[in-house]
N, C-alpha and C positions, 0 to 999 in steps of 0.2 A: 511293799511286796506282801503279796497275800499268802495264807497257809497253802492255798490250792494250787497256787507257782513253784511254791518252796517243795511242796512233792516233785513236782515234774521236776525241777531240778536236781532235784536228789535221786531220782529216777535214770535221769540221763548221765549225772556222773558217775552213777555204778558200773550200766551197760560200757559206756565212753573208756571208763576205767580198764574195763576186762582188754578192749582191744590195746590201749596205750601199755599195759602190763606186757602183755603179748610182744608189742611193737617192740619193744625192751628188750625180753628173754631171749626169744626165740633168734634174732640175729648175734645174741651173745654167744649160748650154745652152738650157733653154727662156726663161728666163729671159733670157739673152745673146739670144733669136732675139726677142725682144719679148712673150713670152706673160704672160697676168695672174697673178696669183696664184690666183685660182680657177681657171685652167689647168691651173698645178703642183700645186694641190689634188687634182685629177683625173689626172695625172698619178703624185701617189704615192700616191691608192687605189687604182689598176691594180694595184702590188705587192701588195694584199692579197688583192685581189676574185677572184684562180686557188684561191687558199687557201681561202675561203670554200664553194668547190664541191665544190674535189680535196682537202677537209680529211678529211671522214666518210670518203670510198671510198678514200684512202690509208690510213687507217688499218684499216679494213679488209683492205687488201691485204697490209698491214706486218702483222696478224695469220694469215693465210695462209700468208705468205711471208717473214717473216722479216727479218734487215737487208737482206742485199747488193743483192737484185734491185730492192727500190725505192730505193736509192742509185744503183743503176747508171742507171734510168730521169732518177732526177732529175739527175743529173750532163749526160749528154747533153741534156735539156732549158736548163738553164741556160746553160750552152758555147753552142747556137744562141741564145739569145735575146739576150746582149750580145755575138754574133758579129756578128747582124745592124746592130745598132746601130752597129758598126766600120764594117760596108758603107753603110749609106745614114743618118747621124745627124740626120732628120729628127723631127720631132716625134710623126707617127704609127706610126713604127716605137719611136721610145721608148719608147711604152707598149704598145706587142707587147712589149718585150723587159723592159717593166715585170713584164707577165702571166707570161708564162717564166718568169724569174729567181725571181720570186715564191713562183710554183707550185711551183717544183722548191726550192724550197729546204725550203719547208714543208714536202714532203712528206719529204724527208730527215730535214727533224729529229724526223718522229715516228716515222720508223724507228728512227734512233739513241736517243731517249730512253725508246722502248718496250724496246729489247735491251737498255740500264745497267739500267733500273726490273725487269726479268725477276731480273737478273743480283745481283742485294741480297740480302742473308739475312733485314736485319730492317729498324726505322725507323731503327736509329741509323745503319748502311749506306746504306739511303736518301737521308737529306740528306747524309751524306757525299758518294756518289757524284754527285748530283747537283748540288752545291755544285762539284765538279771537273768536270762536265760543264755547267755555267752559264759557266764561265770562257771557252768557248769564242766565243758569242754578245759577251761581253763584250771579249773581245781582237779579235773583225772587225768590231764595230761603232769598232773603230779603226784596223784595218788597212785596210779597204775607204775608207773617209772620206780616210783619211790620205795614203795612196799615190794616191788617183785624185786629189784636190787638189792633191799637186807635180806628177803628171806633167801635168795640166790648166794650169798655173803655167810648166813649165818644160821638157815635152818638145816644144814648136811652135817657132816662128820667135817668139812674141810670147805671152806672159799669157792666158788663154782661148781662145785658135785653136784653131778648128777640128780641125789637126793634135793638140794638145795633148788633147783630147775624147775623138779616136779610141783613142789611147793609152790612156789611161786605160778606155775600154771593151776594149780587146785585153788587158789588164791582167786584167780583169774574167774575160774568157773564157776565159784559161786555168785560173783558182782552180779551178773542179771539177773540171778532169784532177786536180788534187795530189789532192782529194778519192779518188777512188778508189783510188791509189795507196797511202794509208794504210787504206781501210776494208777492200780488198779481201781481205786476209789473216786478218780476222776470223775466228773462230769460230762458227758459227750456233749458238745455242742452240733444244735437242730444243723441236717444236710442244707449247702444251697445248690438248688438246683437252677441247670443251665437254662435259658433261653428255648424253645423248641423252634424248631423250624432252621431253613439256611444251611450250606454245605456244614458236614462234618467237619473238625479242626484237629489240627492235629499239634502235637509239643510243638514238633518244631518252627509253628506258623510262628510263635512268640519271638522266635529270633529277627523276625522282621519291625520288631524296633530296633531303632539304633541305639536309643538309650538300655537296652536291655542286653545288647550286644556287647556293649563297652561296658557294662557292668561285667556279665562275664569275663571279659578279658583282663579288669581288672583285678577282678576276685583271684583267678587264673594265677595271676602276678605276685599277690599276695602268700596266695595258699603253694608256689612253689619254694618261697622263702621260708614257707614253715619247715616243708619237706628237708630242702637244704640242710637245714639247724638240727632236724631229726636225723637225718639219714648220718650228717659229719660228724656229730659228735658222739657217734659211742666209735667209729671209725678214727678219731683225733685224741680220744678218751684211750683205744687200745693200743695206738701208735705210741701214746706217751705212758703205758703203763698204769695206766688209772685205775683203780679198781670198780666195781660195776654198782656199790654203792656211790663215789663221787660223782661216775658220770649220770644215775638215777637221779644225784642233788644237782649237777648241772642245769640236768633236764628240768626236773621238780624248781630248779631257781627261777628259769623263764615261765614255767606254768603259774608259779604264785605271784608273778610280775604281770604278766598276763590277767589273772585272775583279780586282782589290785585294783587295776584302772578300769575294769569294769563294774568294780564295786561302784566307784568314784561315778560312771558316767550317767547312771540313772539320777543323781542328784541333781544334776547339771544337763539331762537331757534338754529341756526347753531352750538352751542358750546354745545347742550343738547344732553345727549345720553340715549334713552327711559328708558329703564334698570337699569342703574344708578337712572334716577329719581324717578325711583316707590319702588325699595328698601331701599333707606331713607326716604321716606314719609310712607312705613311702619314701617318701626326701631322708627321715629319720632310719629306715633300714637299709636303704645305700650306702650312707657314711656308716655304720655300725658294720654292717658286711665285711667293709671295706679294712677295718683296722681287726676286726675279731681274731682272724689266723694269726694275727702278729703279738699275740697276748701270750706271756710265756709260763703263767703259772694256772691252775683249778682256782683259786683264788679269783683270779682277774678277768676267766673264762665265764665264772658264773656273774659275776659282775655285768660282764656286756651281755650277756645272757638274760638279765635283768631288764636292762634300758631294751634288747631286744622285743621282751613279753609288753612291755610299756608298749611300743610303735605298735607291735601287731595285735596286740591284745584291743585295742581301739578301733579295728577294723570290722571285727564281724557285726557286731549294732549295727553299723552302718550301713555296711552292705545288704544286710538282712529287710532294713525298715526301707530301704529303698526298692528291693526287690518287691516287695507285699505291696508298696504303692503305684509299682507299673503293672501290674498285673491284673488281671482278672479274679474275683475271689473265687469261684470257681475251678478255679486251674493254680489257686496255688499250690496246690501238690505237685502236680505236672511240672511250674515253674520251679519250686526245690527241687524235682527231681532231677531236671536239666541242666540245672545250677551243678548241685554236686559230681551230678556224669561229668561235667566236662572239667572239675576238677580236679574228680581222680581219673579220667581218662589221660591227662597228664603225667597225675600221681604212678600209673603205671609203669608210666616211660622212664618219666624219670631219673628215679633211684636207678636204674639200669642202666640212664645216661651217666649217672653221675659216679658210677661205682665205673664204668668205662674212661671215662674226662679225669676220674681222682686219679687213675695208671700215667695220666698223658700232662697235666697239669697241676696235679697237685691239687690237697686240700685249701689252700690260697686260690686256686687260682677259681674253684669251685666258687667261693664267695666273692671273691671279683667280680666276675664273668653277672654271675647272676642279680648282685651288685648291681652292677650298670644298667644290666637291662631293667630291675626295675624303676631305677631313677629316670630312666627314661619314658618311660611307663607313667610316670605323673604326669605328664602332661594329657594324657587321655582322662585321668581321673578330673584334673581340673572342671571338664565338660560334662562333668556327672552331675552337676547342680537344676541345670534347667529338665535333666531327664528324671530327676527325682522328684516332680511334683507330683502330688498326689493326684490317684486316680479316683477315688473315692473309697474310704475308708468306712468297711460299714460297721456299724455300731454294736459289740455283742457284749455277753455275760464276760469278767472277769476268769479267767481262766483257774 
């Protein structure tokens, strides 16, 4: 890995950081204010529901325009939205600063992940680079949890005050200044421009591959099991009395397990075959689902929390290098954008299903449920081998 990757990823964990900080606080305090669980259900589909809109037309803009300018946008956007949260840490500005933080983060990572995926010579480059640009997501979805937990814990006068909240939201708002700081010396790589002539195309002509289809749906499957994990455990963390440091180390246990195995997979990318690795990290988070509820101690929670970040942490390389090799280079933007729309278009629902389903079934039955479906769900992964050949990979500067 080069110095010029090691910024963008250190760029990305900052932004990535402000909104997991976020994801954190903001349903604890709602929580601390008396709010129900179908509150904070809606409360953390707000982080997705910016994503869902400004997913296609950032990616679009990211293919226009390159990294910096939609980094720059989204930096300043996230900075105001848990700035505001500093000033009035009410329940309806939280999810303004939900929709913010969201928006701008999303839109950052499909600038970033469109300049790495440009910047690859070939497939075996591909999950390299992106197995080293995954690490990113995975080390602030423990920095953000982590650091807003103590400072929540221990920068007030007492354990969850108010004071202590703030903090951790001013915490929050400064992560995207570092952002820019590391992306800003970037190197733009030269626009490619499309083909002239021939109907207009549109995002959504791309869904008419079928391999690009059952990538999404995979992803889908995947990215709802994160949601799951996120959503139940600060909800199984408060059920059981936890304090909002352990469930931040819960959280922070799967992110640096996560963050682990993708250390590990750039090593080993040449010998990795996409397909293969996305159907045992699904087969791998079925069974884990399935026993997780029945763990009786924080001990044992972060434990399978652990083997968890292992299975899913292994996923996004994957998905990502497959994606850039069915695609058009042209329209990878468009293609992240679509990707992510229809992951948090999901993301949306939901936490709001599941804060509804936790009233009627249970935190058990929550991981069951979703459990099964996506072990059922390998079987479509299996078929991802033949639609992951490459389409041509064209050959650029080092990122």
């Amino acid at each position: 890995m080069d110095m010029a990757l090691a910024r963008l990823i250190a760029g990305q964990i900052c932004i990535h950081a402000c909104m997991t900080g976020m994801r954190l606080a903001a349903p604890l305090l709602a929580l601390r204010e008396g709010y129900s669980a179908a509150a904070v259900g809606i409360l953390l589909a707000l982080f997705a529901l910016t994503q869902v809109f400004l997913a296609l037309p950032a990616g679009r803009y990211a293919d226009r325009h390159g990294l910096k300018r939609p980094v720059g946008w989204s930096v300043l956007l996230a900075c105001a939205g848990a700035a505001a949260a500093v000033a009035w840490p009410v329940f309806p500005v939280l999810c303004l600063a939900a929709l913010m933080t969201g928006g701008a983060t999303g839109a950052a990572m499909i600038a970033l992940q469109r300049h790495v995926g440009r910047a690859a010579h070939d497939s075996t480059q591909l999950r390299r680079v992106f197995s080293w640009l995954a690490i990113g997501p995975a080390v602030s979805n423990f920095v953000g949890p982590f650091f807003a937990g103590l400072l929540i814990d221990h920068a007030g006068p007492a354990p969850g005050s108010t004071e202590g909240y703030r903090a951790a939201f001013a915490l929050m708002a400064l992560l995207p200044v570092a952002t820019w700081f590391w992306v800003r010396a970037t190197v733009e790589l030269p626009p490619v421009i499309a083909a002239e002539g021939g109907p207009r195309r549109r995002a959504w002509d791309l869904l008419g591959d079928p391999g690009f289809r059952r990538l999404l749906v995979v992803n889908w499957l995947l990215s709802s099991c994160w949601d799951v994990h996120t959503f139940v455990v600060p909800l199984l963390g408060h059920e059981r009395g936890l304090s909002a440091s352990v469930i931040g180390s819960i959280l922070g246990a799967f992110a640096i397990a996560a963050a682990a195995i993708r250390v590990l997979m750039p090593i080993v990318a040449a010998h990795l075959q996409e397909s293969v690795v996305v159907v045992w990290a699904m087969l791998a988070t079925a069974v884990l689902f399935a026993v997780y509820p029945l763990l009786p101690s924080a001990w044992a929670l972060g434990a399978c929390s652990v083997l968890l970040g292992f299975a899913l942490g292994s996923v996004q390389p994957m998905i990502m290098s497959m994606l850039h090799q069915m695609t058009p280079h042209h329209r990878h933007g468009e293609a992240l954008g679509l990707r992510l729309m229809a992951i948090n278009a999901s993301s949306v629902a939901m936490p709001v299903l599941f804060g509804s389903a936790g009233a009627l079934i249970g935190v058990a039955g929550l991981f069951w449920v979703v459990g099964g479906i996506v072990g059922i769900g390998s079987r479509s992964a299996r078929k991802l081998g033949a639609a992951g050949a490459p389409q041509a990979t064209a050959p650029g500067p080092h990122p």
